[in-house]
PDB file of N, CA, C and O in Angstrom:
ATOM      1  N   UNK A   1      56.145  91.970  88.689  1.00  0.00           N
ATOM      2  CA  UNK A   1      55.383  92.902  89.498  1.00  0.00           C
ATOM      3  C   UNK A   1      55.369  94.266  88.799  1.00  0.00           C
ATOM      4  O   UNK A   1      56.287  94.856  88.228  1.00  0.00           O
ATOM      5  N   UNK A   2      54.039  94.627  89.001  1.00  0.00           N
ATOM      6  CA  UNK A   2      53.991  96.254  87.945  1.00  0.00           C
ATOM      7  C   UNK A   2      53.819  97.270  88.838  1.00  0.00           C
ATOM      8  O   UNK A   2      52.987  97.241  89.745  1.00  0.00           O
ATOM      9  N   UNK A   3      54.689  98.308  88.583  1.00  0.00           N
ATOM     10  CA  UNK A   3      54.262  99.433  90.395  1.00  0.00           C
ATOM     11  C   UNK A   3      53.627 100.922  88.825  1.00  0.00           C
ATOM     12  O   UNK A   3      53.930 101.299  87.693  1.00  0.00           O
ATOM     13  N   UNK A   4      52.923 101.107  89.619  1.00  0.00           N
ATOM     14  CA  UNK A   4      52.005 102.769  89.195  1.00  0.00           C
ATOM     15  C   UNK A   4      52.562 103.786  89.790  1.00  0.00           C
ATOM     16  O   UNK A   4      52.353 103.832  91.002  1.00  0.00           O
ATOM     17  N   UNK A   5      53.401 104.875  89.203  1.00  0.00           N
ATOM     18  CA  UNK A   5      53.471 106.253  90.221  1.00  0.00           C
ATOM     19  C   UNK A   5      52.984 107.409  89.646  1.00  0.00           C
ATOM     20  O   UNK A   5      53.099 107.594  88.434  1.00  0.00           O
ATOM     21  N   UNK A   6      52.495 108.143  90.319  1.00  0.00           N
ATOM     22  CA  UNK A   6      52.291 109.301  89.307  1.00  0.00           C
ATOM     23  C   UNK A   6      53.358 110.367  89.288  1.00  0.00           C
ATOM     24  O   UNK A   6      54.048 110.545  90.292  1.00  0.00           O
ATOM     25  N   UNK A   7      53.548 111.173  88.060  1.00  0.00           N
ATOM     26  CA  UNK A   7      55.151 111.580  88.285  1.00  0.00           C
ATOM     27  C   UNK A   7      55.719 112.443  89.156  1.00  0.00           C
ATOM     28  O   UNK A   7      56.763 113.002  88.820  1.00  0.00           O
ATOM     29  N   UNK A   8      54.986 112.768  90.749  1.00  0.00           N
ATOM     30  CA  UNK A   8      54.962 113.402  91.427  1.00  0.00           C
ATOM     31  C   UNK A   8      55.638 112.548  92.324  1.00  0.00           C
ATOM     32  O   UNK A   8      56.517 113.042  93.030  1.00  0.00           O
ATOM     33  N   UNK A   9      55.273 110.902  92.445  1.00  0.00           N
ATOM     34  CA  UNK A   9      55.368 110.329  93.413  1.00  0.00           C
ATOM     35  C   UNK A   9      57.165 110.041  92.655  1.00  0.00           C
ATOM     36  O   UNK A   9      58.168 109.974  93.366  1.00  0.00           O
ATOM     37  N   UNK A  10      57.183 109.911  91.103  1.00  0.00           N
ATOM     38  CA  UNK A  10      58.464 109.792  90.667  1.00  0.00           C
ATOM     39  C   UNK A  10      59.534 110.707  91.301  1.00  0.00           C
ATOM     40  O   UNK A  10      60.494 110.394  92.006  1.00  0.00           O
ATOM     41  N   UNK A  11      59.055 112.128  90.794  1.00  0.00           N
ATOM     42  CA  UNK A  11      59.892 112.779  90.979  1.00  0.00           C
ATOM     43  C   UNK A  11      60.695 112.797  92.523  1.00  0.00           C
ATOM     44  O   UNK A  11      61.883 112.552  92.731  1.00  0.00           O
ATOM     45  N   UNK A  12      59.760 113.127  93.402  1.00  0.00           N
ATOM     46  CA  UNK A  12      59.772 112.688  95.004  1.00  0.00           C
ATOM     47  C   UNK A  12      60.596 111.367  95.079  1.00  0.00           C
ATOM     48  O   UNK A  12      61.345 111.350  96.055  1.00  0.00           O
ATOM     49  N   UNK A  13      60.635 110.500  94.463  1.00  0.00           N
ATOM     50  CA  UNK A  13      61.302 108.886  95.018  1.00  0.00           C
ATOM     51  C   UNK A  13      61.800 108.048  94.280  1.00  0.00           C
ATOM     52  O   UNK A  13      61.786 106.817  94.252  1.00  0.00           O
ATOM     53  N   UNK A  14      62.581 109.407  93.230  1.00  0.00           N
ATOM     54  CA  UNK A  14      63.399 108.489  92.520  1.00  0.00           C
ATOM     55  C   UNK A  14      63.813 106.634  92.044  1.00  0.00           C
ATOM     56  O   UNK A  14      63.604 105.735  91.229  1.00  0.00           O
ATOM     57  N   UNK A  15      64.759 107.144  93.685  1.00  0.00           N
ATOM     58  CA  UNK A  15      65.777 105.838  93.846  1.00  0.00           C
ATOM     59  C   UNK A  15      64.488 104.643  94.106  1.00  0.00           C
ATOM     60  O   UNK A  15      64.598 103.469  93.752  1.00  0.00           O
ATOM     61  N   UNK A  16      63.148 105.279  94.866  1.00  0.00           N
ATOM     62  CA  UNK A  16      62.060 104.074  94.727  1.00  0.00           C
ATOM     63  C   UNK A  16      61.713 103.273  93.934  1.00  0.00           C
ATOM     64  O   UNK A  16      61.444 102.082  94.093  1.00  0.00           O
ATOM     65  N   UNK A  17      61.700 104.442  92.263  1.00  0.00           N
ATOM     66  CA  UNK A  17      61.439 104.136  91.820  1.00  0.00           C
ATOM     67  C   UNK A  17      62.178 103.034  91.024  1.00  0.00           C
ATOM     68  O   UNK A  17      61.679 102.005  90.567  1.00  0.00           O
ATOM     69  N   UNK A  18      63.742 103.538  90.932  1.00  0.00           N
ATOM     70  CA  UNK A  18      64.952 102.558  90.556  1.00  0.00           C
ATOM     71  C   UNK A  18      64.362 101.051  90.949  1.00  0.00           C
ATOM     72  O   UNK A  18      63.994 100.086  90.279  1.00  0.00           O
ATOM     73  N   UNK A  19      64.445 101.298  92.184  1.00  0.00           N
ATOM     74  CA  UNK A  19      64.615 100.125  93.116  1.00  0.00           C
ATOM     75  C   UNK A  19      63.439  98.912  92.558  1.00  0.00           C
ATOM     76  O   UNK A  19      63.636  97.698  92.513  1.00  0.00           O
ATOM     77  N   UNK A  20      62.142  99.674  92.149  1.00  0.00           N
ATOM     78  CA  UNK A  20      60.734  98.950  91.542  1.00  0.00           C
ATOM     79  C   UNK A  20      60.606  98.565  90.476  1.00  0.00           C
ATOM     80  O   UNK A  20      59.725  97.821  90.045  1.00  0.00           O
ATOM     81  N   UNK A  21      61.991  99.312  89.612  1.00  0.00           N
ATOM     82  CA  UNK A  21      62.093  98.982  88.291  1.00  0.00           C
ATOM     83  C   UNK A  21      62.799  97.570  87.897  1.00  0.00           C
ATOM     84  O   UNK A  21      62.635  96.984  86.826  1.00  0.00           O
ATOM     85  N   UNK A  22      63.716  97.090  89.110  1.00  0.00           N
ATOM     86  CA  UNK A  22      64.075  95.549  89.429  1.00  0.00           C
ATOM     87  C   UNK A  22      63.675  94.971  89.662  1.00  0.00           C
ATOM     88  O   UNK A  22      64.440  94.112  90.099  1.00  0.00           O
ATOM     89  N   UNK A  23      62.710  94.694  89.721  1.00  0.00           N
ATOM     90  CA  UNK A  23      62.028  93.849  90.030  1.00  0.00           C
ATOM     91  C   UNK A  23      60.427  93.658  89.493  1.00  0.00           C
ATOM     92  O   UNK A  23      59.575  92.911  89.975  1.00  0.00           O
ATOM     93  N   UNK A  24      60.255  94.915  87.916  1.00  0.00           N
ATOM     94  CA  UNK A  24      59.440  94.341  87.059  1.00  0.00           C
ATOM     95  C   UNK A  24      58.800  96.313  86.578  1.00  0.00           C
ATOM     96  O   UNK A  24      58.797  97.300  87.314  1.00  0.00           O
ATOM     97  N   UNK A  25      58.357  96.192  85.121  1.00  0.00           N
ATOM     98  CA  UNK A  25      58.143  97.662  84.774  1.00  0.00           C
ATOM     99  C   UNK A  25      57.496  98.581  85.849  1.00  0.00           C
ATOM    100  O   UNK A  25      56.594  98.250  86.619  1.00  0.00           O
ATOM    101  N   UNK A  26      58.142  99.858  85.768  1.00  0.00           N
ATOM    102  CA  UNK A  26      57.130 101.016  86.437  1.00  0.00           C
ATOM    103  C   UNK A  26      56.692 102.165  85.163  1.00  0.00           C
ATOM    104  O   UNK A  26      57.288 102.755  84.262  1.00  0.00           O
ATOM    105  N   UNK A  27      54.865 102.057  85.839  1.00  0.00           N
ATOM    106  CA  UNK A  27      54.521 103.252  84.858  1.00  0.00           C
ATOM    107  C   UNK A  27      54.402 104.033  86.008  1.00  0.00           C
ATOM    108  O   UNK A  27      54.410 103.837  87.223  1.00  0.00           O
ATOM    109  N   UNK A  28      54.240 105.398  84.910  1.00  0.00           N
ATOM    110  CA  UNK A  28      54.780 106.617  85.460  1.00  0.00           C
ATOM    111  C   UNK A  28      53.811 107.565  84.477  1.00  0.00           C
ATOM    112  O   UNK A  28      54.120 107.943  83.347  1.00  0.00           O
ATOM    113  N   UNK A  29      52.360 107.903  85.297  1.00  0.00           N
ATOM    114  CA  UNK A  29      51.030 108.670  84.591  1.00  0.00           C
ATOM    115  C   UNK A  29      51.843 110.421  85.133  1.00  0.00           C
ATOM    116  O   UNK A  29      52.584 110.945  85.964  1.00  0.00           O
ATOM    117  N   UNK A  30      50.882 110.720  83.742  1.00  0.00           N
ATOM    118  CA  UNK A  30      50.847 112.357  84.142  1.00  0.00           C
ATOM    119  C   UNK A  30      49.216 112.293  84.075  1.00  0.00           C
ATOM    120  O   UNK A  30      48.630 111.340  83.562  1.00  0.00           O
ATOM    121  N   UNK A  31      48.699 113.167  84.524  1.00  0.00           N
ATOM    122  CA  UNK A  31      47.043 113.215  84.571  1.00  0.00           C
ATOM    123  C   UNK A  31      46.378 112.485  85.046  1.00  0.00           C
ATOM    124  O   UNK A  31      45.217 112.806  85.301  1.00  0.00           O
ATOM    125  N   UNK A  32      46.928 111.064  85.383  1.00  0.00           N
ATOM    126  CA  UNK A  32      46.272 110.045  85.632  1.00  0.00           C
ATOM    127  C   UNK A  32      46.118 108.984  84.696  1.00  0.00           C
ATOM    128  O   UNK A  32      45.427 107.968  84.768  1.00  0.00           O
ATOM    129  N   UNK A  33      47.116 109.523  83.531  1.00  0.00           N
ATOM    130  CA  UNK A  33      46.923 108.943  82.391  1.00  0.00           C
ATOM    131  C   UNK A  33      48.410 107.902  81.622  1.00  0.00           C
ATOM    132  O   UNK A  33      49.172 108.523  80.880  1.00  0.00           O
ATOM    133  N   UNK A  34      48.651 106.576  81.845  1.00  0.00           N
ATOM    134  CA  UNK A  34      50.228 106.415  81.700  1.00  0.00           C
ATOM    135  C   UNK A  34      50.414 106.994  80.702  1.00  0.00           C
ATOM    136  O   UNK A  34      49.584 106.997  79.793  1.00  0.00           O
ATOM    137  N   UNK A  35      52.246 107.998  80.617  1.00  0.00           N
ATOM    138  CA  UNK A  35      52.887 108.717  79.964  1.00  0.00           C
ATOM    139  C   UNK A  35      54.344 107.703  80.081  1.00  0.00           C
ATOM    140  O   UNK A  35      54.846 107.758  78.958  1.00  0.00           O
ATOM    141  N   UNK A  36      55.008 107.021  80.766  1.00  0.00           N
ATOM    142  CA  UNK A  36      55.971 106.638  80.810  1.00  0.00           C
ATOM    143  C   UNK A  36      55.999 105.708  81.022  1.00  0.00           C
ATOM    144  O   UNK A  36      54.970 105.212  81.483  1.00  0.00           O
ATOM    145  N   UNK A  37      57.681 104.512  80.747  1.00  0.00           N
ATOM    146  CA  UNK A  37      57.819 103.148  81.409  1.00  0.00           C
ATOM    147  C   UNK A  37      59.013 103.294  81.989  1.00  0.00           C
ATOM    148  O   UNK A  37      59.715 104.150  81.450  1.00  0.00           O
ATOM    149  N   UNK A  38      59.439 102.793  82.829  1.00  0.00           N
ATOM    150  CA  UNK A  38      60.291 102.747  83.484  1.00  0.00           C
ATOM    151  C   UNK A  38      61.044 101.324  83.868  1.00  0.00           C
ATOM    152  O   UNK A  38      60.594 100.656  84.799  1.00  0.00           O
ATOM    153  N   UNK A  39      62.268 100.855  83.085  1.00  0.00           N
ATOM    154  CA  UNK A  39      62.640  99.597  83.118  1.00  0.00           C
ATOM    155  C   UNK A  39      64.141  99.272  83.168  1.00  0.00           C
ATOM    156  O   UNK A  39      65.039  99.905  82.613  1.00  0.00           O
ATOM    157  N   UNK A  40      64.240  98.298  83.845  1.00  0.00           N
ATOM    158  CA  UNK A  40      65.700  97.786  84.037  1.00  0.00           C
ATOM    159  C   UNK A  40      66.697  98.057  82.633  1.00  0.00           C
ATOM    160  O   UNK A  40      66.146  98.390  81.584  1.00  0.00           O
ATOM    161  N   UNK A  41      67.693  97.944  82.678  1.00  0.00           N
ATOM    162  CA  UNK A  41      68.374  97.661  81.218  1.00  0.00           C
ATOM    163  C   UNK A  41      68.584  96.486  80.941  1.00  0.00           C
ATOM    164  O   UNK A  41      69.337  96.404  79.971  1.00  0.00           O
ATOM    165  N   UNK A  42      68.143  95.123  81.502  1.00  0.00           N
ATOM    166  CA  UNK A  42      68.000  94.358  81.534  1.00  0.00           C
ATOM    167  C   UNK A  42      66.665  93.571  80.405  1.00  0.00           C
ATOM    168  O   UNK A  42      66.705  92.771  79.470  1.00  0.00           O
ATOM    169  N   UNK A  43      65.504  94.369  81.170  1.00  0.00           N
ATOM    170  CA  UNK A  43      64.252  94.362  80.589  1.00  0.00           C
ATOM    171  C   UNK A  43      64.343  94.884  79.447  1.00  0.00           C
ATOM    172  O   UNK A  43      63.828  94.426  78.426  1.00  0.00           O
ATOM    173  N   UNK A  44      65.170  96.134  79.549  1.00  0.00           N
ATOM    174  CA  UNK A  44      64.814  96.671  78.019  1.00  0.00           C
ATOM    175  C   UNK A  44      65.681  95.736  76.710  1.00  0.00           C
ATOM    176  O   UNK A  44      65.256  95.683  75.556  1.00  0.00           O
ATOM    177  N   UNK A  45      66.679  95.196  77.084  1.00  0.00           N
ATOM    178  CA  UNK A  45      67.560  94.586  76.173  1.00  0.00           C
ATOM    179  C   UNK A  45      66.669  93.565  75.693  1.00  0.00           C
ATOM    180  O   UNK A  45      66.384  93.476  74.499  1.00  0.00           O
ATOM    181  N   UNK A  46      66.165  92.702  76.676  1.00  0.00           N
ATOM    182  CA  UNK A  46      65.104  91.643  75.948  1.00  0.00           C
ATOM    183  C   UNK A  46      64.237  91.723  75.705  1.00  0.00           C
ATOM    184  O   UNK A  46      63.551  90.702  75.653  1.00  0.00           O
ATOM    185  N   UNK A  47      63.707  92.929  75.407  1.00  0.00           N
ATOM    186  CA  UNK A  47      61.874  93.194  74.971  1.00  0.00           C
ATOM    187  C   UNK A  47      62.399  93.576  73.619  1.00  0.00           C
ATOM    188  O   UNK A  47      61.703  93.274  72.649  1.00  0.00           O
ATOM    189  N   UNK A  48      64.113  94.517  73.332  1.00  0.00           N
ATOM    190  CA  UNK A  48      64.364  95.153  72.495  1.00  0.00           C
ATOM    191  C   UNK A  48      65.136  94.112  71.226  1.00  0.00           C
ATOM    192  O   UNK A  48      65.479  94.469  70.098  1.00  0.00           O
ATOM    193  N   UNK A  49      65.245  92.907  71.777  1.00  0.00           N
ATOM    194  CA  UNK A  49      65.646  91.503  70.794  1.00  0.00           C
ATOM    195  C   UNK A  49      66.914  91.809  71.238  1.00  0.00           C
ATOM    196  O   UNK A  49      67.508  91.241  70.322  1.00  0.00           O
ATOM    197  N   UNK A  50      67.716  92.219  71.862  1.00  0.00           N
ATOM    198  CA  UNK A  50      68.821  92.412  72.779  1.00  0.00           C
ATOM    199  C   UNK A  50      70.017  93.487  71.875  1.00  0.00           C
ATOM    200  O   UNK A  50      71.215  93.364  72.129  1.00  0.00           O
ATOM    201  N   UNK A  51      69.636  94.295  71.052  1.00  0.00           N
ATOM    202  CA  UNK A  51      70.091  94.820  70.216  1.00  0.00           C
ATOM    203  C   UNK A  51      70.218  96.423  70.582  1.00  0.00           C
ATOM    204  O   UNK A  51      69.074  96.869  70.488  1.00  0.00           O
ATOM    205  N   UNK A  52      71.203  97.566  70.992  1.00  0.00           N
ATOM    206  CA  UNK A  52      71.745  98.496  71.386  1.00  0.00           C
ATOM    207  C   UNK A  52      72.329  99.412  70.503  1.00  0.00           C
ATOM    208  O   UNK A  52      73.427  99.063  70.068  1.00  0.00           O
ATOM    209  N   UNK A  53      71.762 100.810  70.007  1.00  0.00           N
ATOM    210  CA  UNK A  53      72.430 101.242  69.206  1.00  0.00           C
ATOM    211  C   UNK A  53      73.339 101.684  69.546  1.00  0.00           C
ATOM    212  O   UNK A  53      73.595 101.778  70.747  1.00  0.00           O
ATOM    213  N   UNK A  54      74.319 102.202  68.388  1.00  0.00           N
ATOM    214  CA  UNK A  54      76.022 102.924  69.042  1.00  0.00           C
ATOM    215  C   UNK A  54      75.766 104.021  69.752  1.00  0.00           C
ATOM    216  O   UNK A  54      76.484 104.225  70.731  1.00  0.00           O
ATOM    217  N   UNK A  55      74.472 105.174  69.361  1.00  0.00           N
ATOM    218  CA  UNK A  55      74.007 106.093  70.183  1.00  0.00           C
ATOM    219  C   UNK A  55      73.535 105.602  71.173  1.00  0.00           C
ATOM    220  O   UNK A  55      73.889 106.283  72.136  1.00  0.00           O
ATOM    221  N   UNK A  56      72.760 104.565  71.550  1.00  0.00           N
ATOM    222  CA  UNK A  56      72.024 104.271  72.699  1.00  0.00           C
ATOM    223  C   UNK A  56      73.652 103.673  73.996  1.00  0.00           C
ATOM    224  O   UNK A  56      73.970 103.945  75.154  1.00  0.00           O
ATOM    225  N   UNK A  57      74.095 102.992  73.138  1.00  0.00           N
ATOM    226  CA  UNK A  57      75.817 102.597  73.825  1.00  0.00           C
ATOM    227  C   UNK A  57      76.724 103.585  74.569  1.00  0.00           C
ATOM    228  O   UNK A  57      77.484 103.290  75.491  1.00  0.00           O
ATOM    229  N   UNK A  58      76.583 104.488  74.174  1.00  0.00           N
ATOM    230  CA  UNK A  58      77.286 105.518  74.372  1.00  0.00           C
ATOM    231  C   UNK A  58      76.772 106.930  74.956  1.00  0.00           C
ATOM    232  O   UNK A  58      77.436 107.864  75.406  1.00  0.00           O
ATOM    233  N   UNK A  59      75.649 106.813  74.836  1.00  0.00           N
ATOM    234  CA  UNK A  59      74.925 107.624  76.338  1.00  0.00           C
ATOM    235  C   UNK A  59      74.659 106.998  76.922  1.00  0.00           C
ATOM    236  O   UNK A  59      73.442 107.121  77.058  1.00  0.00           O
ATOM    237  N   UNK A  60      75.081 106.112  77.593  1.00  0.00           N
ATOM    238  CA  UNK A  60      74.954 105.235  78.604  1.00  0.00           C
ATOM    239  C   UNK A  60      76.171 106.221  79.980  1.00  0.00           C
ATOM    240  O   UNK A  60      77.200 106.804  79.640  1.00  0.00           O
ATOM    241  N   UNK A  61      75.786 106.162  81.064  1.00  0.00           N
ATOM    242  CA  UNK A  61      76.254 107.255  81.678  1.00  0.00           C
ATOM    243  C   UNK A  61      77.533 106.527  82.363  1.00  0.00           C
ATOM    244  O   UNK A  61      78.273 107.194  83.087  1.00  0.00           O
ATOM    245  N   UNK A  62      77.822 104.952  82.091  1.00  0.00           N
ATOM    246  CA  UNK A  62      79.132 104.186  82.191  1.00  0.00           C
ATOM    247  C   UNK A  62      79.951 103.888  81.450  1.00  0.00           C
ATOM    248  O   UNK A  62      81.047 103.358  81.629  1.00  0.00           O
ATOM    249  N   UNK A  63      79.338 104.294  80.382  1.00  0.00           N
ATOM    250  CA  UNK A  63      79.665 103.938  78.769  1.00  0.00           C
ATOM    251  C   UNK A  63      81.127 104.585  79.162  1.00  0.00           C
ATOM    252  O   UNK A  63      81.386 105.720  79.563  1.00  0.00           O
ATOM    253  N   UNK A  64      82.300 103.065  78.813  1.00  0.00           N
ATOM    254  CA  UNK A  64      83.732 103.401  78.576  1.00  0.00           C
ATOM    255  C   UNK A  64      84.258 102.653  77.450  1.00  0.00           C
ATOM    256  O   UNK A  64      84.418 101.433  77.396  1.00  0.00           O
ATOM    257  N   UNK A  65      84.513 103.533  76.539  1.00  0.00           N
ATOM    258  CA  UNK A  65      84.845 102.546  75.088  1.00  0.00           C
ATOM    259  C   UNK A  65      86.208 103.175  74.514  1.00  0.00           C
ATOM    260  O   UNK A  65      86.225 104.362  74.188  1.00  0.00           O
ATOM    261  N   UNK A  66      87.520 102.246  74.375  1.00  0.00           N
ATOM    262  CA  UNK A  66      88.789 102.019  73.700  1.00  0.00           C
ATOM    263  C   UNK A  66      88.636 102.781  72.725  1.00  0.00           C
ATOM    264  O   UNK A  66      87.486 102.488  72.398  1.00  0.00           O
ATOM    265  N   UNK A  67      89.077 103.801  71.795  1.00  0.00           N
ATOM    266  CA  UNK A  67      89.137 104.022  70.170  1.00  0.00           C
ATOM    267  C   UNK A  67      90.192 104.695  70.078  1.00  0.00           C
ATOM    268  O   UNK A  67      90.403 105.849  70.451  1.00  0.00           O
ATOM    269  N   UNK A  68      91.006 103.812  69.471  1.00  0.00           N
ATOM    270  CA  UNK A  68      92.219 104.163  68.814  1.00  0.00           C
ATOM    271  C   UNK A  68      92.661 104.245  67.447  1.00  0.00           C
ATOM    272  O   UNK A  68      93.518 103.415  67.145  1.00  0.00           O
ATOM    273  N   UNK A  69      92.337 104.940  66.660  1.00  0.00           N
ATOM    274  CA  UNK A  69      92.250 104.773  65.190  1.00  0.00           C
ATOM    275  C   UNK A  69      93.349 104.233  64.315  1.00  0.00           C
ATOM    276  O   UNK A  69      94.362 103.984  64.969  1.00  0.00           O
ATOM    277  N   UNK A  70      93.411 104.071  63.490  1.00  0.00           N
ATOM    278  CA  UNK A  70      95.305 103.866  62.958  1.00  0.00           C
ATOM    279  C   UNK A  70      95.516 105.239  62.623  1.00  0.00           C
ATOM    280  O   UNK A  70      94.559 106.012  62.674  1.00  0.00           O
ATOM    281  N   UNK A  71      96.632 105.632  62.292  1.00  0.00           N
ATOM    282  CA  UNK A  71      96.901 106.915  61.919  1.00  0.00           C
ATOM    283  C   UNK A  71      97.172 106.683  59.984  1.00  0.00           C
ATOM    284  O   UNK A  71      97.715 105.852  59.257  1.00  0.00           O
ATOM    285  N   UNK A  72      96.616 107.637  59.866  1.00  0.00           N
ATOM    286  CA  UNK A  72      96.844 107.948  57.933  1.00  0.00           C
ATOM    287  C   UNK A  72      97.923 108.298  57.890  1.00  0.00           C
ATOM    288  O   UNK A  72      98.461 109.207  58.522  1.00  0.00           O
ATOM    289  N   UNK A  73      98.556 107.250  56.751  1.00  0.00           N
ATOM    290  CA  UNK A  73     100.158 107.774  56.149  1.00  0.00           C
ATOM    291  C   UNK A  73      99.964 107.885  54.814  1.00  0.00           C
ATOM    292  O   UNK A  73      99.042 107.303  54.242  1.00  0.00           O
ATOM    293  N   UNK A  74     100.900 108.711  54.164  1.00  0.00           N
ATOM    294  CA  UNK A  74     100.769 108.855  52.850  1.00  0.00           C
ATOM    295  C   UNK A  74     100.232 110.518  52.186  1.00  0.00           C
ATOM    296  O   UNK A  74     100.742 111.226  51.318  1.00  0.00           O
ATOM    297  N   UNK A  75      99.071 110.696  52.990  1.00  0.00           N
ATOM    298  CA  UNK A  75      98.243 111.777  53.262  1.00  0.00           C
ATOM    299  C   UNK A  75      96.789 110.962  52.877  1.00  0.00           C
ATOM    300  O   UNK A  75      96.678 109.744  53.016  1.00  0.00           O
ATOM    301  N   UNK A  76      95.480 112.016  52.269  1.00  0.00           N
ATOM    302  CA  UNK A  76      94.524 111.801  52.802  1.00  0.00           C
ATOM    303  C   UNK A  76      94.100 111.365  51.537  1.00  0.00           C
ATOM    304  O   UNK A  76      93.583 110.278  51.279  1.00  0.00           O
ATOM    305  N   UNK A  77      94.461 112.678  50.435  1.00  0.00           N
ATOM    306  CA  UNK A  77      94.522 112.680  48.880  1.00  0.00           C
ATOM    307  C   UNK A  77      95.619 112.039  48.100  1.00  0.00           C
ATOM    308  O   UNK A  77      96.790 111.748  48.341  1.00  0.00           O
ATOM    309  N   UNK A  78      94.675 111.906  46.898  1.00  0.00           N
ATOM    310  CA  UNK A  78      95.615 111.309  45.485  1.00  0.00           C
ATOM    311  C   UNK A  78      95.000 111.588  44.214  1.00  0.00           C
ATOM    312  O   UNK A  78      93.797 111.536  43.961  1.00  0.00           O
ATOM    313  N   UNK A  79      95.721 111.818  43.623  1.00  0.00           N
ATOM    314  CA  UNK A  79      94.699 112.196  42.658  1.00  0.00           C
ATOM    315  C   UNK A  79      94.427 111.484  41.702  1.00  0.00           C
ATOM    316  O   UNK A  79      95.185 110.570  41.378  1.00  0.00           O
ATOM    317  N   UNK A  80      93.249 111.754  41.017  1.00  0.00           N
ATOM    318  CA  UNK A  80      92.373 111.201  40.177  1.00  0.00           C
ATOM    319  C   UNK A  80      92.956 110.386  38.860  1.00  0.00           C
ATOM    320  O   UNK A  80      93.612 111.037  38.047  1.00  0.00           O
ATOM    321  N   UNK A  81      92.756 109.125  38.657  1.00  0.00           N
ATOM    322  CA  UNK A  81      92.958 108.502  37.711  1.00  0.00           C
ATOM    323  C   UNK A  81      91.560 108.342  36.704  1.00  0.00           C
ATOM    324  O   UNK A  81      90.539 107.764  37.076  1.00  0.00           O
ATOM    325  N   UNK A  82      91.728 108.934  35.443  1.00  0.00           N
ATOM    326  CA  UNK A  82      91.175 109.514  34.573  1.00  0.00           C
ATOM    327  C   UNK A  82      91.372 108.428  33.665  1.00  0.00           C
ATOM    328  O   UNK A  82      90.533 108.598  32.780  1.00  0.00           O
ATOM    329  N   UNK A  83      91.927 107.572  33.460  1.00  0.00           N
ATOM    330  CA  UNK A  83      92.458 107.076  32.364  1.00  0.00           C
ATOM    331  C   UNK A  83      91.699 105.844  32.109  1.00  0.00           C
ATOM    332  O   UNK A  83      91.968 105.143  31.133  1.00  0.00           O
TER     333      UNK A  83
END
């Protein structure tokens, strides 16, 4: 199902619009003219070959990710073997 808003009706009804976006794309005209899509993350993963960049991962506004690095021993430098 495809819903039309214009971004007036967006701005005004947000969560409507959330809600329309489950249940299949919303465009979203300025002028009368579509300017936007509006889609599940669902939809977008499989239109997108299901592939997420580390930036796109991580502005994700749930985005909770582990990183624990090892720590460097030794130090950082060594110097140059010339030989």
């Amino acid at each position: 199902m495809v819903t039309t808003l214009t971004s007036r009706e967006f701005n005004q009804d947000t969560s409507g619009a959330k809600k329309a976006a489950s249940k299949g794309p919303v465009f979203i005209t300025d002028r009368g003219r579509p300017a936007h899509v509006l889609l599940s993350i669902e939809d977008y993963l499989r239109l997108s070959g299901g592939h997420m960049s580390l930036a796109e991962a991580l502005a994700q506004a749930n985005a909770d990710f582990d990183f624990d690095p090892p720590r460097i021993t030794g130090g950082i430098s060594r110097p140059a073997d010339l030989d």
